[in-house]
Every structure is written in structure tokens, then in C-alpha cells.
TIMAR-697778 format. One record per residue (C-alpha): residue number from 1; x, y, z. Coordinates in nm, 2 decimals, padded with zeros to 4 digits. Layout:
REM TIMAR-697778
    i    east   north      up
  NUM       X       Y       Z
...
END
This chain:
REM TIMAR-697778
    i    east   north      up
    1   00.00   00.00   00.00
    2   00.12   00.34  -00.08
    3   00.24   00.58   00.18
    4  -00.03   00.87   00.25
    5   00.21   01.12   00.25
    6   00.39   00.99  -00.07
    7   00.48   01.28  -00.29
    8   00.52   01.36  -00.71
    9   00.90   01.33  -00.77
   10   00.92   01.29  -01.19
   11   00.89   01.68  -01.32
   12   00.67   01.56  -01.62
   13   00.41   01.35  -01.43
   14   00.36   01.69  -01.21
   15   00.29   01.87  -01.51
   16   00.04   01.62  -01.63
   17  -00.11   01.71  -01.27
   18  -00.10   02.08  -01.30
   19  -00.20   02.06  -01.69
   20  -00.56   01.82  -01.58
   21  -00.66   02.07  -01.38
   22  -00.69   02.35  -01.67
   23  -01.03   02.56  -01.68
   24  -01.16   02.83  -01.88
   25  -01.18   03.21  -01.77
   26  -01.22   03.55  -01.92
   27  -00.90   03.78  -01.83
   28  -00.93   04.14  -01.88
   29  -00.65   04.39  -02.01
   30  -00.64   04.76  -01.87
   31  -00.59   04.94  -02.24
   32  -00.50   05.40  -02.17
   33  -00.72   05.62  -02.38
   34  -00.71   05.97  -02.37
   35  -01.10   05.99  -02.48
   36  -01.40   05.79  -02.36
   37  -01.60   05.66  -02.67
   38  -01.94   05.79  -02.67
   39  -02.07   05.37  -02.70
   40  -02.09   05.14  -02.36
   41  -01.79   05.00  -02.27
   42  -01.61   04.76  -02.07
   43  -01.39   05.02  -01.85
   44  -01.23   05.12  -01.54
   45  -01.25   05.48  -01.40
   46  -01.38   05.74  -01.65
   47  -01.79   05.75  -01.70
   48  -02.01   05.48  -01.62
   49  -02.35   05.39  -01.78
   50  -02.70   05.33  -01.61
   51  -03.07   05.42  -01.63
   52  -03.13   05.77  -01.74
   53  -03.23   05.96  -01.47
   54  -03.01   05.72  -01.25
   55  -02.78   05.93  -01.04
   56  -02.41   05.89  -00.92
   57  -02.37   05.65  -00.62
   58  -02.24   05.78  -00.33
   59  -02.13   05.64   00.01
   60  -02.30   05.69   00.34
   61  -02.13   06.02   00.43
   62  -02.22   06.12   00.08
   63  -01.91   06.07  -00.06
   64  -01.89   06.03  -00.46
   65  -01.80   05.64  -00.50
   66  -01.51   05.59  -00.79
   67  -01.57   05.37  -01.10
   68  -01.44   05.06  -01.02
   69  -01.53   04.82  -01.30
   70  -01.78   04.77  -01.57
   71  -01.85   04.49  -01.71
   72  -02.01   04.52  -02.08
   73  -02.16   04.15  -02.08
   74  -02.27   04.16  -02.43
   75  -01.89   04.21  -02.48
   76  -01.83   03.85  -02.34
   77  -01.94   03.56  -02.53
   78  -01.99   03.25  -02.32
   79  -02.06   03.39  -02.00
   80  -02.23   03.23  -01.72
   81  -02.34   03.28  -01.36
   82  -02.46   03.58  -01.26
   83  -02.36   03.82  -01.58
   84  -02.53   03.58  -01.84
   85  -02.80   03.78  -02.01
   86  -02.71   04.12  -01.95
   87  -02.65   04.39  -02.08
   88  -02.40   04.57  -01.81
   89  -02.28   04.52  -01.50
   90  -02.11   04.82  -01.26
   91  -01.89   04.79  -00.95
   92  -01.84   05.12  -00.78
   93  -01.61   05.10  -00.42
   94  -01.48   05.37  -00.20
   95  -01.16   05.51  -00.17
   96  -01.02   05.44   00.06
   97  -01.22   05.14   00.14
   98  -01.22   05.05   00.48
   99  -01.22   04.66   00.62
  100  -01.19   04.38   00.39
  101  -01.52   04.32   00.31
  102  -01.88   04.43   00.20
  103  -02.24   04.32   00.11
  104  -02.35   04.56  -00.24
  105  -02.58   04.81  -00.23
  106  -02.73   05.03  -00.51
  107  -02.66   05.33  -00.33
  108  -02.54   05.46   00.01
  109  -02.27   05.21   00.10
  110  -01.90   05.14   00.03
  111  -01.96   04.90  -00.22
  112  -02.25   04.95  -00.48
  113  -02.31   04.72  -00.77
  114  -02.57   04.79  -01.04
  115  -02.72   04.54  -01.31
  116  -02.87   04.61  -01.59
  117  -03.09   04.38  -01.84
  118  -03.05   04.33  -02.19
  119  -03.35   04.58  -02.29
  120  -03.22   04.84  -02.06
  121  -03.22   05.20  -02.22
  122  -02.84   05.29  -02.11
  123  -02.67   05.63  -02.10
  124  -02.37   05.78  -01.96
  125  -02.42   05.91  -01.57
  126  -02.33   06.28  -01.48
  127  -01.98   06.22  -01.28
  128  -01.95   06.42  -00.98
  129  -01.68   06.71  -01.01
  130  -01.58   06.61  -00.63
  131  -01.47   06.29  -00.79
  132  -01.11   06.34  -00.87
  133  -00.88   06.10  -01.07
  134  -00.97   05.76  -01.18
  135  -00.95   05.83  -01.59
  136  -01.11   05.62  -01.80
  137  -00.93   05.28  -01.88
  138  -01.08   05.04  -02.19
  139  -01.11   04.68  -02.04
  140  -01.06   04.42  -02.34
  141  -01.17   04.04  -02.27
  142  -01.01   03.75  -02.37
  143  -01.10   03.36  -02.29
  144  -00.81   03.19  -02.19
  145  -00.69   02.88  -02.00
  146  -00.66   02.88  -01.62
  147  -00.46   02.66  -01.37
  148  -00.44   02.67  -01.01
  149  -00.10   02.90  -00.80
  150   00.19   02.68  -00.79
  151   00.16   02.73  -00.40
  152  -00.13   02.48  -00.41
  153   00.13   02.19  -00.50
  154   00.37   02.30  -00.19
  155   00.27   01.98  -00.02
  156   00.20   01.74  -00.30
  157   00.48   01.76  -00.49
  158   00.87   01.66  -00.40
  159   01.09   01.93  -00.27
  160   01.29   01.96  -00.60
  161   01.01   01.90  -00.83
  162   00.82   02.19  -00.66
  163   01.16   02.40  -00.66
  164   01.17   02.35  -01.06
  165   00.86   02.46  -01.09
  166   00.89   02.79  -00.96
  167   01.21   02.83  -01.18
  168   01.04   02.79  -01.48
  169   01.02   03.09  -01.73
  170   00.74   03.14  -01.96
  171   00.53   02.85  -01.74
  172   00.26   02.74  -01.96
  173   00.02   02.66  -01.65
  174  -00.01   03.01  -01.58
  175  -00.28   03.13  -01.32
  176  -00.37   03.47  -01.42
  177  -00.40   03.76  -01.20
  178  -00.56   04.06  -01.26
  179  -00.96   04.16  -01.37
  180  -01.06   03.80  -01.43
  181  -01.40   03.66  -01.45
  182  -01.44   03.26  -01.32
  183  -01.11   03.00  -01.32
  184  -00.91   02.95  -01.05
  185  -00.88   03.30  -00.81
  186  -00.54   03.38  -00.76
  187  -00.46   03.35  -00.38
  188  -00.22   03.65  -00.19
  189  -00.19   03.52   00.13
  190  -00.53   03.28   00.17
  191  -00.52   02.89   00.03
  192  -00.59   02.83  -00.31
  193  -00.99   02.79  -00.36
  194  -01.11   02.63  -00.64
  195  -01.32   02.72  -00.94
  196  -01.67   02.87  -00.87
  197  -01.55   03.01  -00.52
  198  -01.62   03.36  -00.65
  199  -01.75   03.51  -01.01
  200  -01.50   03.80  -01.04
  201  -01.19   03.91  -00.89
  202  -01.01   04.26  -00.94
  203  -00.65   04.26  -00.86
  204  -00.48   04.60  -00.81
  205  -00.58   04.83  -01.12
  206  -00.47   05.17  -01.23
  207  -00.75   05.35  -01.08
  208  -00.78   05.12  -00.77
  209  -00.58   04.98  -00.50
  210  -00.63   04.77  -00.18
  211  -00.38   04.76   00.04
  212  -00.05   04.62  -00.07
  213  -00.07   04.42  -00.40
  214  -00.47   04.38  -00.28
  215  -00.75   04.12  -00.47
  216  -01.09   04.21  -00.45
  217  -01.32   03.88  -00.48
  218  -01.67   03.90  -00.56
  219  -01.95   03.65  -00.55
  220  -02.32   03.75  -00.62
  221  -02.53   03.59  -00.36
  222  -02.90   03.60  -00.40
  223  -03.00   03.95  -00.49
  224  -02.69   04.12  -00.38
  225  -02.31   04.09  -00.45
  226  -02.06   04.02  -00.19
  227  -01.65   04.14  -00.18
  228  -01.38   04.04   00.01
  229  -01.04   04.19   00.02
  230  -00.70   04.01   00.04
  231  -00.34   04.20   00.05
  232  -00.02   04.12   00.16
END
């Protein structure tokens, strides 16, 4: 009988491992523009869209709430979970944002999120001129393969093999950081959790950050969406 604590020692049969474990995600790219297109975007900072007559979310002090991301979902194809079938979805936070997490709101808190159905009537809001900063950044999707940290093998695999791994350049079993909708979220000090644990993450953007090297996770639970923070 096999030890229980018996580890991977052969470099290619841990890659098999690593490369079984593949899943799709949708990885967003942070593109400058000096000019916000008059069409709905995906974006952070700049202008984001809503109702008409909708006005700017604020916090509970009244304090303008920056425009964290939005998520054009007709933008996306093959999207699932809680951004299938619509038209737009917009994350606004406070900066600074105190804690580590939040429950969403539509207006009034820290963390506001607002969705918006396919036959929605969208327009650009009227930004607050409080609201400093935070230009507008085009957010480009692609689909692309996802694999868990290399920190979730620490115990599985062999000292050496796990060593090589980390050494690698250009590793093809990449878990990607950054804006990233589903795969595997990329962990900064928590454990590796696994596909499904959250819908959306936001790593540290030009318009936003959390701490030191900060990911914001986001899961929509019933009618609202949730955040937590992680940092080092």
C-alpha cells in the first residue's frame, strides 16, 4: 500500500497534474485612452452607464463612489453565472475602502453594484466634479486557460520538483491575476480555492488599489453581491 504522505518526484508526471486541472476564464486587459468613446464600454474609471435619470452612487457620508469596473456582458461571449443575459454590470467601491469586506448596495454604501438587463435604455451618468482621478481605462476580454498557484502543490509535490517549478520561465500553467472573470482565483496570502469560489476578482488596477498588492473577490449571492479583500 502506498504511503499517504507519498509525494510527485518525476517533473513531467507533475505537469500532467497541473495541466488536468486547466479551466476556462475570461481575463481582462487595462488598455489608456485619452478619450472615452461615446458607446458602452467595458472600463475602469472614466464615465459609467445606467438608467437615465439614474444618479451617481455615493457612500453613506455622501461621498462620490469611484468607477471601479464595468463589465459590458454583451462584450463576453460565453458567459455564465450571474452576468449571463445582461447587458452591463457596474462595480463602484470607496476610496479608501475601509475593512476587507462588504455586502453591495445600489446606493449609500461602500460598495455598490448595479445590473442592468439586456432591454435596458443605457446612458452615460453625470460624474461628480468632487470625484477626482480615476481616468477612463478600456477593459478588453479574452478567454483563456486557467490553472491553479503553484503554492497549491507545496505539499503534494517533491521538494525539488516543486523547486523546478517555480524556476520555470514562460510556465505554460499560468494562473492569471488581474480583472478575471471565473477560473481559479489567484490567492495572496489565503489557500488556493477552487473554481466557482467567487465570479469576479479585481486585482490591483490603475484606478484602484487595496492595500499592498490587494484582490478584490466578488461573488453574487442571491439578490446582492458580496467582496472580500485580500493583500499582503
Amino acid at each position: 500500500m502506498a504511503s499517504s504522505d507519498a509525494k510527485v518526484t518525476s517533473l513531467e508526471l507533475a505537469m500532467s497534474v497541473i495541466a488536468h486541472e486547466a479551466v476556462s476564464c475570461f481575463c481582462g486587459k487595462e488598455q489608456q485612452s485619452s478619450v472615452q468613446p461615446s458607446r458602452l464600454t467595458s472600463c475602469t474609471g472614466g464615465i459609467f452607464w445606467g438608467k437615465r435619470g439614474e444618479k451617481w452612487p455615493s457612500s453613506t457620508d455622501d461621498q462620490p463612489l469611484i468607477p471601479w469596473l464595468q463589465v459590458v456582458c454583451t462584450e463576453v461571449d460565453g458567459l455564465s453565472g450571474p452576468l449571463y443575459n445582461r447587458k452591463a454590470v457596474c462595480f463602484y467601491v470607496r476610496q479608501p475602502f475601509g475593512g476587507y469586506e462588504a455586502t453591495s448596495t445600489f446606493d449609500g454604501s461602500d460598495f455598490v453594484v448595479r445590473e442592468y438587463a439586456l432591454d435596458d435604455e443605457l446612458v452615460p451618468l453625470t460624474r461628480p466634479a468632487a470625484l477626482r482621478g480615476h481616468p477612463y481605462h478600456h477593459v478588453t476580454w479574452k478567454e483563456l486557460r486557467d490553472f491553479p498557484s503553484i503554492s497549491k502543490y507545496c505539499g503534494l509535490f517533491d521538494e525539488a520538483v516543486y523547486r523546478a517549478l517555480c524556476e520555470v520561465k514562460d510556465f505554460t500553467f499560468e494562473n492569471h491575476s488581474g480583472i478575471k472573470i471565473g477560473g481559479w482565483p489567484t490567492p495572496v496570502q489565503r489557500d488556493q480555492e477552487y473554481p466557482g469560489s467567487h465570479d469576479l476578482q479585481i486585482d490591483m488596477t490603475e484606478n484602484f488599489m487595496y492595500g499592498d498588492s490587494g484582490i478584490g473577490y466578488l461573488s453574487r449571492d442571491g439578490e446582492r453581491w458580496y467582496v472580500t479583500f485580500d493583500c499582503c
